[in-house]
C-alpha positions in Angstrom: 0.0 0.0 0.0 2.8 2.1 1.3 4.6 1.9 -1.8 1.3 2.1 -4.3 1.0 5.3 -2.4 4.6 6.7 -3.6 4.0 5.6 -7.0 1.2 7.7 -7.6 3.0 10.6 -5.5 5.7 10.1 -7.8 3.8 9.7 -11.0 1.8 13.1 -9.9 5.1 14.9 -9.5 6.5 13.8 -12.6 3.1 15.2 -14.3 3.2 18.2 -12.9 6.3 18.9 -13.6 5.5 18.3 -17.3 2.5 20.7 -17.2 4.6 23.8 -15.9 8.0 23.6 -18.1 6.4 24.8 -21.2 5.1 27.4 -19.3 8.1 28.0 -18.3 9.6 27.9 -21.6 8.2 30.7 -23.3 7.9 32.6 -19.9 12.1 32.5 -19.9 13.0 32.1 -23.8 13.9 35.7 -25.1 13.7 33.7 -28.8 9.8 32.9 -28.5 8.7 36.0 -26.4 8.2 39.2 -26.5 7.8 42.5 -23.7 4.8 43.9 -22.6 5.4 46.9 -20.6 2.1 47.8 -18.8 1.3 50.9 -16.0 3.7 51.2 -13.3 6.5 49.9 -14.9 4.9 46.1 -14.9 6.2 44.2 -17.8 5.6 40.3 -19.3 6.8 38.3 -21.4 4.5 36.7 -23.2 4.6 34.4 -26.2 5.3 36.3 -29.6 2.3 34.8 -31.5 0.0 36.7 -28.3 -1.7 39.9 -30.1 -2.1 43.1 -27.6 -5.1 45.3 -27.9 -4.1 48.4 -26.2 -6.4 50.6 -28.0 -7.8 51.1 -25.2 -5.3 52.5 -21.9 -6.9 50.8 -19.1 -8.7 48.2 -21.0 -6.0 46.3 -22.9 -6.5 42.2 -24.0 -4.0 40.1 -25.0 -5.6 37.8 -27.6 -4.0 34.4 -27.1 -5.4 32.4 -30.0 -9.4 32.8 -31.8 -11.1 35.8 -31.6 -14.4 35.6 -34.3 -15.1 39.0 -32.5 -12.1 41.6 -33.2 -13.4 44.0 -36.0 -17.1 43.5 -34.9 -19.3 45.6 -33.0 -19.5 42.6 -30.5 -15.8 42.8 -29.6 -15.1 44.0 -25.8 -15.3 42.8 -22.3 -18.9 41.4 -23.2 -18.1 39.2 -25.9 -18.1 35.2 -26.6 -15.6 33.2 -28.0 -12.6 35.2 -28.3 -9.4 33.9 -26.4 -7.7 36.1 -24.1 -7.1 37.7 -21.3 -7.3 41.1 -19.8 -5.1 43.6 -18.1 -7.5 46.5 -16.6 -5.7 50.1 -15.4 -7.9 52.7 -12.8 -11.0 53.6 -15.1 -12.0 49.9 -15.5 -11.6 49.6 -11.9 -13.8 52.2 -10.8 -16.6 50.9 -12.8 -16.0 47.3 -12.3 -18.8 46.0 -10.4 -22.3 45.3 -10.8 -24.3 48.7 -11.5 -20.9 50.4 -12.4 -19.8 50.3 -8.8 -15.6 50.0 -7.7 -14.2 46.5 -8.2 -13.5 45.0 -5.0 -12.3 41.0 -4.6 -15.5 40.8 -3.0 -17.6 39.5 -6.2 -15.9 39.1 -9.8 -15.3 41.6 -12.0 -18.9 42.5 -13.5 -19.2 46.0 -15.1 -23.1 45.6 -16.2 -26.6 46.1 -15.2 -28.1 43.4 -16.7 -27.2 39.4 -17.6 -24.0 39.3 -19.8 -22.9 36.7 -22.5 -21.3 33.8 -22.0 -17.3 33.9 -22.6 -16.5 30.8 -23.8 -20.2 29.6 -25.8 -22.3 32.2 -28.1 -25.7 32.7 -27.5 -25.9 31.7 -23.7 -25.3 33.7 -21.0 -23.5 33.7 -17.5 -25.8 32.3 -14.9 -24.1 32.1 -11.5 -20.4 32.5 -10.3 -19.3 30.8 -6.8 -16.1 31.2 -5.4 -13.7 28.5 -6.3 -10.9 29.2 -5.3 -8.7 32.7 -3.4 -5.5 33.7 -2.0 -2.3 35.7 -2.5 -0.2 35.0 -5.9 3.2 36.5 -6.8 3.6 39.0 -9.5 6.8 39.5 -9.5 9.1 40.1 -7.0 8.3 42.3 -3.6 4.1 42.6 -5.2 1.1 40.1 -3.8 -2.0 40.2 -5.9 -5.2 39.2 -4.5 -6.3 36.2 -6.6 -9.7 34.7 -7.2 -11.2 32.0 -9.3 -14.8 32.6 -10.4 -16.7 29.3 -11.2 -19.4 30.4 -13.5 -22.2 28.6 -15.4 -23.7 29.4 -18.3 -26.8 29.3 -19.9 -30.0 30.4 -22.3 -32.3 33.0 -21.3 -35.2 31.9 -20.1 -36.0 28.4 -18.6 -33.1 25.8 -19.5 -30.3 24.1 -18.0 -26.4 25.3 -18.5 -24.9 24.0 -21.4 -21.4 25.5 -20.3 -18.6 26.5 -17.8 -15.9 28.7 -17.4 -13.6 30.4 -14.5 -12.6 33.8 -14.1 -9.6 34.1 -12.7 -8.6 37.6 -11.3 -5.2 39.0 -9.8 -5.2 42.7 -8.5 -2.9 44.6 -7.2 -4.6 47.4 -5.3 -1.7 49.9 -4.7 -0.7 49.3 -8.8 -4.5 49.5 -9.6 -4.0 46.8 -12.1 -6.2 43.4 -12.3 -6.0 40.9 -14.7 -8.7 39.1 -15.8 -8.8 36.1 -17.1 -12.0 33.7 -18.5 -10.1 30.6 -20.5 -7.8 29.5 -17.8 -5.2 30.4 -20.3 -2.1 28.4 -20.4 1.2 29.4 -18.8 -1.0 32.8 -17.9 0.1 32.7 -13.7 3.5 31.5 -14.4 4.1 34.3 -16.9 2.7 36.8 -14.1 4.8 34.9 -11.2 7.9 36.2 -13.6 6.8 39.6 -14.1 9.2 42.1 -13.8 8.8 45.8 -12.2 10.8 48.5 -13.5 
């Protein structure tokens, strides 16, 4: 029993470890990265095919693979389908809850009066969010963010029963005001911030 019980310790380890190296890969290799220097003198690295909207100062989304909605009138914070995450400045933050009030960790980021669309699935819609998961995560060295993991269903209006899921994961940084926001669990995303640099 004893020794079942190392194997699978062992064998858990061993996957583990395979999960986070290519994080760790492009999070350290200069060759398949590239800079992102955000507010405050927060930079990533982040993988040279990522695209960076930063139309938009204290809205700016790193698209990390599909986005059907870029170019559309549907593209923004409220939008299915396209892959990314989100690095939010002040303004966002002062509108950030439900009914435009100021983001707090309290409830996820929710700027909106009424139901919003379903990240990850077109044509449903968010349904409810639990807390899944919180703590303090590194972002870089010497700064703490306050990190939550929304669990959120999703679903049609009306009666029906979710067809989807997704997490929100958010990491803010109150003294910075900068949050990240993330809704597709995107790969090597807390390793990359765990690496940050501050200049």
């Amino acid at each position: 029993m004893r020794t079942t019980i190392s194997a699978a310790a062992a064998g858990l380890a061993v996957l583990a470890a395979s999960l986070a190296a290519p994080a760790a890969a492009f999070a350290s290799d200069g060759a398949a990265t590239k800079a992102l220097h955000l507010r405050k003198g927060l930079t990533l690295r982040i993988p040279s095919s990522w695209k960076v909207d930063d139309s938009r100062k204290d809205w700016v989304r790193v698209i990390t693979g599909a986005c059907p909605t870029k170019g559309t009138d549907t593209y923004g914070f409220r939008d299915s389908g396209c892959h990314s995450f989100w690095i939010m400045g002040p303004k966002a933050i002062e509108i950030g809850h439900e009914l435009f009030q100021k983001y707090t960790p309290d409830g996820p980021f929710y700027p909106a009066t009424d139901v919003g669309p379903c990240p990850v699935k077109k044509n449903l819609y968010i349904g409810r969010t639990t807390l899944a998961d919180k703590g303090l995560r590194q972002v870089g060295p010497g700064h703490k963010a306050y990190y939550r993991d929304w669990a959120g269903t999703c679903a049609p209006l009306g009666p029906g029963r979710q067809t989807a899921r997704f997490h929100q994961r958010e990491w803010y940084l109150p003294t910075s005001k900068i949050l990240v926001i993330d809704q597709w669990r995107t790969p090597g995303l807390s390793a990359i911030l765990k690496n940050a640099t501050w200049h």
